[in-house]
N, C-alpha and C positions, 0 to 999 in steps of 0.2 A: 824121941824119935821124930822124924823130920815129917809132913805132913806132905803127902806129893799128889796133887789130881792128873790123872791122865785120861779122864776125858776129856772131847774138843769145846770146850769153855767158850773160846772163842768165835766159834760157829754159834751158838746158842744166842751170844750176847750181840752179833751179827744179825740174826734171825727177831731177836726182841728188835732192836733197832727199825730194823726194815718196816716191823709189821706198826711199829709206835709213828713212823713217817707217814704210811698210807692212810692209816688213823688221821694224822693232824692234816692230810693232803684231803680224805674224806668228809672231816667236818668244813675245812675250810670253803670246799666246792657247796659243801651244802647249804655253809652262810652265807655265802655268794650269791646261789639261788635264791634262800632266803628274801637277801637284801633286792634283790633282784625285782624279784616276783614282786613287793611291797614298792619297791620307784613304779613298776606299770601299775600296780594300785593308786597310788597316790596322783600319779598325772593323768592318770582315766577317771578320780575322781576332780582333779583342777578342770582337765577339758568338758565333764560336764557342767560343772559348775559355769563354766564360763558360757557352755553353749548355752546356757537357761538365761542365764544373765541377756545373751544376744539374742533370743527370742524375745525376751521381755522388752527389750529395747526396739525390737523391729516392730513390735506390737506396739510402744507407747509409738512411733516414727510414723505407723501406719494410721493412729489415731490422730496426731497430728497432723497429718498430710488432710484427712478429712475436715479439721476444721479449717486449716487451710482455704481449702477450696470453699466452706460455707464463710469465710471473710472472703474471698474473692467475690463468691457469688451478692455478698452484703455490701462490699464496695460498687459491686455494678450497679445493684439494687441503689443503693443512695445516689450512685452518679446520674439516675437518670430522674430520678429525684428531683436531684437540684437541678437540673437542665431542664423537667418540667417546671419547674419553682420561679427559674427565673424567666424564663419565655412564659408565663402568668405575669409575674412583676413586670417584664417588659411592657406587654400586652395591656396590663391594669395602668400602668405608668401615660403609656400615647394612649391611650382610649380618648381624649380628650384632646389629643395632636391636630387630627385631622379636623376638628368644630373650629379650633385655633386656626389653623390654616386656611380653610378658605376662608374663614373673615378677613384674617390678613390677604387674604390674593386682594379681596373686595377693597380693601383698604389699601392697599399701594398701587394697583393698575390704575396709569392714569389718564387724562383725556387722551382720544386719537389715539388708544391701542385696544387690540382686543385678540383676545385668548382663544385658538382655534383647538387645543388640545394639550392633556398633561398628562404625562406618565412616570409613575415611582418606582424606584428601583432601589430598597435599603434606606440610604438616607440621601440620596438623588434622587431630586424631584425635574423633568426633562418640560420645559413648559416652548408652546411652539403657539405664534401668533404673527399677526400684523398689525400693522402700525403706518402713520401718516409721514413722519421723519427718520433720523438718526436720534434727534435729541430725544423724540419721545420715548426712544427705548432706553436712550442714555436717565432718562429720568424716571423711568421704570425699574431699571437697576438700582439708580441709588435709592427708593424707595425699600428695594425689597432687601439690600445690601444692612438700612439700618430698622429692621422689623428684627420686634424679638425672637419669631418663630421659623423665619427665613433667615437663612445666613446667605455666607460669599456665593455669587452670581457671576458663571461665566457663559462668555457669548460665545458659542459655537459656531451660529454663521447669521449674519444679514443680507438679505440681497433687494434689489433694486428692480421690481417689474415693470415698470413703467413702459407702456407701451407694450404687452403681451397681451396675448387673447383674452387668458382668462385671470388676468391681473384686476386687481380692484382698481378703479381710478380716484376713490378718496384715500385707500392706505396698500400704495403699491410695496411697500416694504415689509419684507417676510423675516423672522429672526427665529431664532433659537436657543433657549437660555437652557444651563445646567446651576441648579440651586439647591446647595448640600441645605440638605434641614437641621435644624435647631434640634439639640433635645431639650424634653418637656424641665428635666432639672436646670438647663443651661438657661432655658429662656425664664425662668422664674427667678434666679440669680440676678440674669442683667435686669428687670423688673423688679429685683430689691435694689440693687445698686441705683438705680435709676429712683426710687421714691429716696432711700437714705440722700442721693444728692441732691435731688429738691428739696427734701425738708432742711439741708446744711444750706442750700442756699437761702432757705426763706428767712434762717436762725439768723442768717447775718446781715439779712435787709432789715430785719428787727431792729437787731443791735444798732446797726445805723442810724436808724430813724429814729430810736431814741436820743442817740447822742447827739442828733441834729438838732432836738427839738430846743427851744427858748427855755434858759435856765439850766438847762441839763437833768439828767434824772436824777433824783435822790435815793441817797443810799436809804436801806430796811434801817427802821428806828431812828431815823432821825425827822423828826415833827417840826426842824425851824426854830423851836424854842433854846435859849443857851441857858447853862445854868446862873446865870449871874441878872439875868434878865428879871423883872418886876412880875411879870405876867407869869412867870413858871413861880411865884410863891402862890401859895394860900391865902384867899381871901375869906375873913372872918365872915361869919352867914347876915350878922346885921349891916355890916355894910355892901352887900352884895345888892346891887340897884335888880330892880323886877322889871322883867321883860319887856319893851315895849311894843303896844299890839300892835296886831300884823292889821293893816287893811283888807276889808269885807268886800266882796260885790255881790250886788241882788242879779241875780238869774232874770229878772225880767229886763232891766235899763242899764246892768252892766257899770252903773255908778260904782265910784267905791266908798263907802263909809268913813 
């Protein structure tokens, strides 16, 4: 006999369906969350990692900036250093400019001029005097033009009082020299150069005056004897004659023996 259901089966198996969707529609949301909730884990654990990282960096950035400034402050330190270092060096170097210089003034001022006042400014030295002529100052320059402790010398102004009131009447002429100074290392240089070219000259007045002299000069090791010569042999000791004596004088008559 035939098997017949007439219950609504198909309600039933509608019913399972529906509730088997909400199911997989409910875990799915829940994985979702899941996954969800674990990404805001994960990138609230990267952002602090990172912020720690960025502290740690503004902190080594903020230590750096401090030594920073202690090399700044080490560089100023050393700058002033060496700018006292070397205003000593300079200062130790002329110590001895000025002993140099007024000797030299002493030493190239020459007759019929005289030195009313000087004043230094760096390395212009401002020198104001009178004088009898033009040429005495023309030769007062070229003195001080080839000293080693004075250099180039210009003339500012000369002028001519003659016949004013309070004009000198032996050195009516007034001048004005500007005289860059020598440094102490320049002038010790032309003072070598200057001794090296005397001694090259002295080497070659030598040389001369030997080669001038009568005969010529002979070369090292050679005595004049040739080897073929009698006199460069050896003489046996018996035939060798004995000295003949030298003449005596007495201390009192100066005779000679």
């Amino acid at each position: 006999m035939a098997h017949i259901n007439l219950l609504p089966w198909r309600a039933e198996r509608r019913k399972l369906r529906e509730r088997e969707f909400y199911m997989m529609l409910l875990a799915t949301a829940v994985g979702a969350f899941v996954v969800l909730i674990a990404a805001i884990l994960w990138m609230n654990h990267l952002i602090d990692d990172q912020s720690s990282r960025n502290t740690y960096l503004q902190e080594q950035i903020k230590g750096l900036d401090k030594q920073i400034e202690e090399i700044k402050e080490l560089d100023k330190t050393r700058s002033q250093l060496l700018t006292r270092k070397e205003i000593i060096e300079q200062l130790q170097s002329n110590r001895s400019q000025m002993v140099h210089l007024f000797d030299e003034m002493v030493k190239t001022i020459p007759d019929g001029v005289r030195l009313i006042s000087m004043k230094q400014a760096g390395e212009v030295l401002t020198l104001e005097g009178v004088a009898e002529s033009n040429s005495r100052v023309a030769s007062y320059m070229r003195n001080i033009d080839v000293s080693p402790w004075m250099g180039h010398t210009d003339l500012r102004k000369i002028e001519n009082q003659a016949g004013l009131k309070d004009a000198d009447k032996k050195m009516p002429y007034v001048f004005s020299l500007d005289v860059k100074l020598r440094k102490p290392q320049d002038a010790q240089d032309g003072g070598q150069v200057a001794s090296a070219g005397g001694a090259a000259n002295a080497g070659v007045a030598a040389t001369a005056a030997a080669t001038a002299a009568p005969g010529g000069a002979k070369k090292p090791g050679d005595s004049g004897a040739q080897p073929g010569d009698a006199s460069s042999k050896p003489v046996p000791a018996g035939d060798r004659a004995a000295p003949a004596p030298q003449p005596t004088t007495t201390p009192a008559t100066g005779e000679k023996k």
